[in-house]
PLY file of the C-alpha trace (Angstrom):
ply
format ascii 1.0
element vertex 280
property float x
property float y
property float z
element edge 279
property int vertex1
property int vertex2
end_header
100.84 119.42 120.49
98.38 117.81 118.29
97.81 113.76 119.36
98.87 111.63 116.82
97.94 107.87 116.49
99.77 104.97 115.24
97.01 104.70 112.44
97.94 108.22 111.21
101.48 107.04 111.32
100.89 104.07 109.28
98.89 106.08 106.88
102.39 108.41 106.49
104.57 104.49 106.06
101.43 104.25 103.19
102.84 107.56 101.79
106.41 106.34 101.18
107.53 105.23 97.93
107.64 101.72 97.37
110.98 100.34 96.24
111.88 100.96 92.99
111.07 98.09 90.21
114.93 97.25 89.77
115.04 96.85 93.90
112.75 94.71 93.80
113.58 92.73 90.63
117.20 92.38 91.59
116.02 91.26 95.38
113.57 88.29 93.71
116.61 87.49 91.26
119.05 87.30 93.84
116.92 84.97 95.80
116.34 82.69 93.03
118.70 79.72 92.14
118.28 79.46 88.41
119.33 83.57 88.15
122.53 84.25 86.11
125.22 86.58 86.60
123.53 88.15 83.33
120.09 88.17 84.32
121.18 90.61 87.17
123.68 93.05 85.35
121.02 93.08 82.65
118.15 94.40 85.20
120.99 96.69 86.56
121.98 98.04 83.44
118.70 99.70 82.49
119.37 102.06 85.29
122.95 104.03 84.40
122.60 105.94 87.60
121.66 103.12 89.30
125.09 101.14 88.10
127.21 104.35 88.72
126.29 104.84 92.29
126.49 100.51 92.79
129.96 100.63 91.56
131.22 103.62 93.41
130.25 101.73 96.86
131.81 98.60 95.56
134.80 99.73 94.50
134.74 101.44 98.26
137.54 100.79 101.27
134.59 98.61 102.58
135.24 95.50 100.28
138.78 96.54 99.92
139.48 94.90 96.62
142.81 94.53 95.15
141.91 95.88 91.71
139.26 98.52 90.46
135.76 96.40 89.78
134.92 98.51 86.35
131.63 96.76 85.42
128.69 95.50 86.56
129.19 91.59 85.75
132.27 92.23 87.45
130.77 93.41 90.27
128.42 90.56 90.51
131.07 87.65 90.38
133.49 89.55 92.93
130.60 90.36 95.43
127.98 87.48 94.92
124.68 87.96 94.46
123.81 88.84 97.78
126.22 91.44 98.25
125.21 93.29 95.09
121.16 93.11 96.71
122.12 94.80 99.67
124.30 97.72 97.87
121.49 98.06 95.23
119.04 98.67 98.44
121.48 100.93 99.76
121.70 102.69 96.82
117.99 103.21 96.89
117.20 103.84 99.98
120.05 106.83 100.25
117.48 109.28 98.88
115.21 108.82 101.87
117.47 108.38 104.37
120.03 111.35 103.25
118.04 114.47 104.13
118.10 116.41 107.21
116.13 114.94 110.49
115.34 118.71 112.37
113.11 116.64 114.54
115.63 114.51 115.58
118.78 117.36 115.99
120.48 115.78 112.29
122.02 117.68 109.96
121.20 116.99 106.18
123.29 113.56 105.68
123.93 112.18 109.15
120.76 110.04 109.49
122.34 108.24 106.39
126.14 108.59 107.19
124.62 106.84 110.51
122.73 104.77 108.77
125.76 103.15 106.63
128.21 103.21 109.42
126.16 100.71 111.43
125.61 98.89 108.29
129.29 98.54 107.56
129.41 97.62 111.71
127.10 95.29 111.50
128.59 93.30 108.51
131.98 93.47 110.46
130.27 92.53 113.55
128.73 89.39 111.81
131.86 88.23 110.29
133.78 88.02 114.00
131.01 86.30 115.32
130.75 84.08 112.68
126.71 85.30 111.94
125.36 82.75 108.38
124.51 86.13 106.28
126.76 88.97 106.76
124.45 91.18 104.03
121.58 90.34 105.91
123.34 92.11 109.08
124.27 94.81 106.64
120.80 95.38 105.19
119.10 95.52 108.83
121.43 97.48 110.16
120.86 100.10 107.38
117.12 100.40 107.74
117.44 100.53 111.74
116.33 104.15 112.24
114.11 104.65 108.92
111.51 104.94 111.26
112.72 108.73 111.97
111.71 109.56 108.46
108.34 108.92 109.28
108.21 110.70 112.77
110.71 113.59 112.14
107.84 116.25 111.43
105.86 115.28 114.32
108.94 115.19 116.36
109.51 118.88 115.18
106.48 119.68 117.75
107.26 117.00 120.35
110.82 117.37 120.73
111.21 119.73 123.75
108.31 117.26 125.51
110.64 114.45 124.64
113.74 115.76 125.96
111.94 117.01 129.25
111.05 113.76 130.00
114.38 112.04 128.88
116.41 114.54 131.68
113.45 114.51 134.36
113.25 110.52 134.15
116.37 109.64 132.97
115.02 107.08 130.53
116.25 106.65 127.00
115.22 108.51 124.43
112.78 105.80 122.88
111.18 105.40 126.27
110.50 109.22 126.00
108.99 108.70 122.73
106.77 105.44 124.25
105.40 107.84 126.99
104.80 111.12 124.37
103.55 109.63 121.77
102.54 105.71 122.50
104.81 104.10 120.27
108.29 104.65 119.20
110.71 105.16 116.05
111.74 101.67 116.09
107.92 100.47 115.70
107.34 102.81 113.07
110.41 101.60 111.18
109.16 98.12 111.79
106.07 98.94 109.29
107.75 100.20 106.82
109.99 97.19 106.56
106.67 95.58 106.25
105.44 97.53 103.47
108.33 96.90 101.39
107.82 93.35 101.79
111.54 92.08 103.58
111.86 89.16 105.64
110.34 88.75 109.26
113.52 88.36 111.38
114.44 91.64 109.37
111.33 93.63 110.36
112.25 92.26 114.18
115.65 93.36 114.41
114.20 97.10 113.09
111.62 96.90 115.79
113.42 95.74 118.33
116.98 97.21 117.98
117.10 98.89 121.07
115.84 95.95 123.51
117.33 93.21 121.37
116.94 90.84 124.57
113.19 90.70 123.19
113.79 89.07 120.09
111.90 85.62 119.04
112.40 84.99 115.63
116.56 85.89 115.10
118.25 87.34 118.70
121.90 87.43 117.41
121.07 89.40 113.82
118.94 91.87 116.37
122.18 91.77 118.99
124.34 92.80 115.75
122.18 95.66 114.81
121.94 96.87 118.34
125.69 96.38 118.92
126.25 98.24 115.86
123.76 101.16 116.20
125.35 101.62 119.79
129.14 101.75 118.16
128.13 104.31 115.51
126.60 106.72 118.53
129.92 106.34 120.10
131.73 107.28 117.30
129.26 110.47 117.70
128.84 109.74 113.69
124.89 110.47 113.33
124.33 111.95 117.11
121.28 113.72 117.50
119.51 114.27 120.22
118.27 110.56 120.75
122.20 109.57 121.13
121.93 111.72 124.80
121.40 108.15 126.83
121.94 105.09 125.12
121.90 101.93 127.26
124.10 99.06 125.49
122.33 95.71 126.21
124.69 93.04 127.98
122.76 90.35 126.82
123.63 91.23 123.28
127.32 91.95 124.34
127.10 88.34 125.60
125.32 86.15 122.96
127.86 87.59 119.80
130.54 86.71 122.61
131.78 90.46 122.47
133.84 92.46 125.09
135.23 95.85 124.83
138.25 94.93 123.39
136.35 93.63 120.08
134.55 96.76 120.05
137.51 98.69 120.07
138.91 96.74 117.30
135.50 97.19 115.14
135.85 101.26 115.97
139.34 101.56 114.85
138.32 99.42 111.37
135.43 101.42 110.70
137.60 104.66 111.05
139.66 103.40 108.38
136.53 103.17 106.54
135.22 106.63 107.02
138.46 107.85 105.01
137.30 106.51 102.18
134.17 108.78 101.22
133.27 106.53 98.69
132.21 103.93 101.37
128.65 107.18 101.70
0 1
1 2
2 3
3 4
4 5
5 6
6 7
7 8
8 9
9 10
10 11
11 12
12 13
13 14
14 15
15 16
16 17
17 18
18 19
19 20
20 21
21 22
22 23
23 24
24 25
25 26
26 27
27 28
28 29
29 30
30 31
31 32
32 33
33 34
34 35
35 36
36 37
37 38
38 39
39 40
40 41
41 42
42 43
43 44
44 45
45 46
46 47
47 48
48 49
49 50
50 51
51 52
52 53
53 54
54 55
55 56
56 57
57 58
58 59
59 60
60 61
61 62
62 63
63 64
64 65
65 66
66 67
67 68
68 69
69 70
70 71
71 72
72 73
73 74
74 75
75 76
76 77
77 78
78 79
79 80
80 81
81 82
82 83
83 84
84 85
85 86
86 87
87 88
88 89
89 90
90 91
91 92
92 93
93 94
94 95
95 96
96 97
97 98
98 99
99 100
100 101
101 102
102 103
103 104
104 105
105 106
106 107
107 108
108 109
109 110
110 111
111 112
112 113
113 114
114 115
115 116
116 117
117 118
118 119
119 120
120 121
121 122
122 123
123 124
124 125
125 126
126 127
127 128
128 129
129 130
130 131
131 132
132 133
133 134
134 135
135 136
136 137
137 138
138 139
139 140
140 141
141 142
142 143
143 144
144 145
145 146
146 147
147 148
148 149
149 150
150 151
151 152
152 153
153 154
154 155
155 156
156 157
157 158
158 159
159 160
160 161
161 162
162 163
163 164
164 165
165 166
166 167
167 168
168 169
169 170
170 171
171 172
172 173
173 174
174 175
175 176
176 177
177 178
178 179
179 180
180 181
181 182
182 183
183 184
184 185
185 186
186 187
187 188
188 189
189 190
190 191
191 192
192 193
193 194
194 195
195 196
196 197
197 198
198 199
199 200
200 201
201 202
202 203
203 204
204 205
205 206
206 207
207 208
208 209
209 210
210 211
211 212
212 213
213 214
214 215
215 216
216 217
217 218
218 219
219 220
220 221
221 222
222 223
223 224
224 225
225 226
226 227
227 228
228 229
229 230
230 231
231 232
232 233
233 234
234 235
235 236
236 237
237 238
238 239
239 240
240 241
241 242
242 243
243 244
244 245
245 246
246 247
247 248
248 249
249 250
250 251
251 252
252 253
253 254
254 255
255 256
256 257
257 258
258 259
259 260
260 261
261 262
262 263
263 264
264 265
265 266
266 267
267 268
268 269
269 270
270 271
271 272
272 273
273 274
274 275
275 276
276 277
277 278
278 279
């Protein structure tokens, strides 16, 4: 196998597209407190696919609402501006994330049906533990494993060293990838969350969602993402071959004040979500 270095990596994070202009318009509005409900729906509605695909995942089992949301305004006042940012980066981020990982063992759509599950996890998660932004746990929890995008090809040539060292060692999967290649998926996915420009305690809890016991900047949003990841692989909803040994941190199970009765609950919510495929 070829040696790859974390600067050839980050040269491949260089080679992802940027998020798109609305993204990025909509995140700055959204963060801004003299933004109107129009000043959003108006960015929104230059892209028709764009709205279609935003109001399909509203209108969604996930957010449950009593009547069909038909509109984008409507949308907006419902959800809150917040809510609509993270389902427009969802909505942008599908492309990249719904394609098939044969590095990782994924068939075409699991990375992202993974992806969204522990999103939708993590935003339950949150809310029981009573977490300030519930669509900041959604958005992190989404972007967790974009890092696989990046190191899928390379794991194409790496994999069967991986696994060797994952069954001779019994470590975890990322561990394996620590010793192949000198850095992990997580790191990776870190760098990219860079690149786009999102908020530090984000990039942590992408970087760190496997040891989450290591977090400086926000240890319960990096808990929830863990927690949520781990939930998802037990669901076996986005299993590939990293999902063979995943060690659940009790720390995290112990700062968001969760036992296995609360993470039965969250499983048995989340598989009334997965009826509804509009929720992917």
């Amino acid at each position: 196998m070829t040696k790859i270095t974390l600067d050839s990596i980050v040269e491949a994070v260089n080679e992802l597209p940027a998020l798109p202009h609305i993204v990025v318009k909509i995140m700055q509005l959204s963060e801004d407190p003299d933004s109107s409900v129009q000043d959003i729906s108006n960015v929104l509605n230059q892209d028709q696919t764009m709205t279609a695909r935003v109001l399909r995942l509203a209108n969604s089992a996930f957010f449950g609402f009593p009547r069909r949301i038909s509109t984008v305004t409507d949308a907006i006042v419902f959800l809150g501006f917040k809510t609509i940012r993270s389902i427009v980066l969802a909505v942008s981020v599908s492309n990249i994330l719904d394609r098939e990982m044969e590095g990782y063992a994924l068939e075409h759509g699991e990375l992202w049906r993974h992806s969204q599950c522990s999103a939708i996890a993590a935003r339950m998660i949150a809310r029981k533990c009573k977490f300030g932004s519930l669509d900041l746990a959604y958005t992190a929890a989404l972007l967790h494993d974009i890092g696989k995008v990046i190191l899928n090809d390379h794991m194409k040539e790496a994999y069967h060293e991986v696994v060797a060292r994952v069954d001779e060692n019994n470590i975890s999967f990322m561990e394996a990838e620590n010793e192949v290649f000198g850095f992990n998926h997580a790191q990776v996915g870190a760098r990219v969350a860079e690149k786009w420009n999102l908020p530090p305690e984000l990039v942590e809890s992408i970087a760190l969602h496997h040891s989450p016991q290591d977090a400086l900047l926000n240890q319960r949003l990096t808990s929830i993402v863990h927690l949520a990841d781990a939930i998802c692989v037990s669901m076996g909803i986005g299993i590939g071959i990293d999902g063979m040994l995943y060690p659940l941190s009790d720390e995290a199970l112990k700062l968001l004040d969760f036992d296995e009765i609360e993470v039965e609950k969250t499983i048995s919510e989340l598989v009334d979500v997965f009826a509804d495929q509009q929720s992917f």
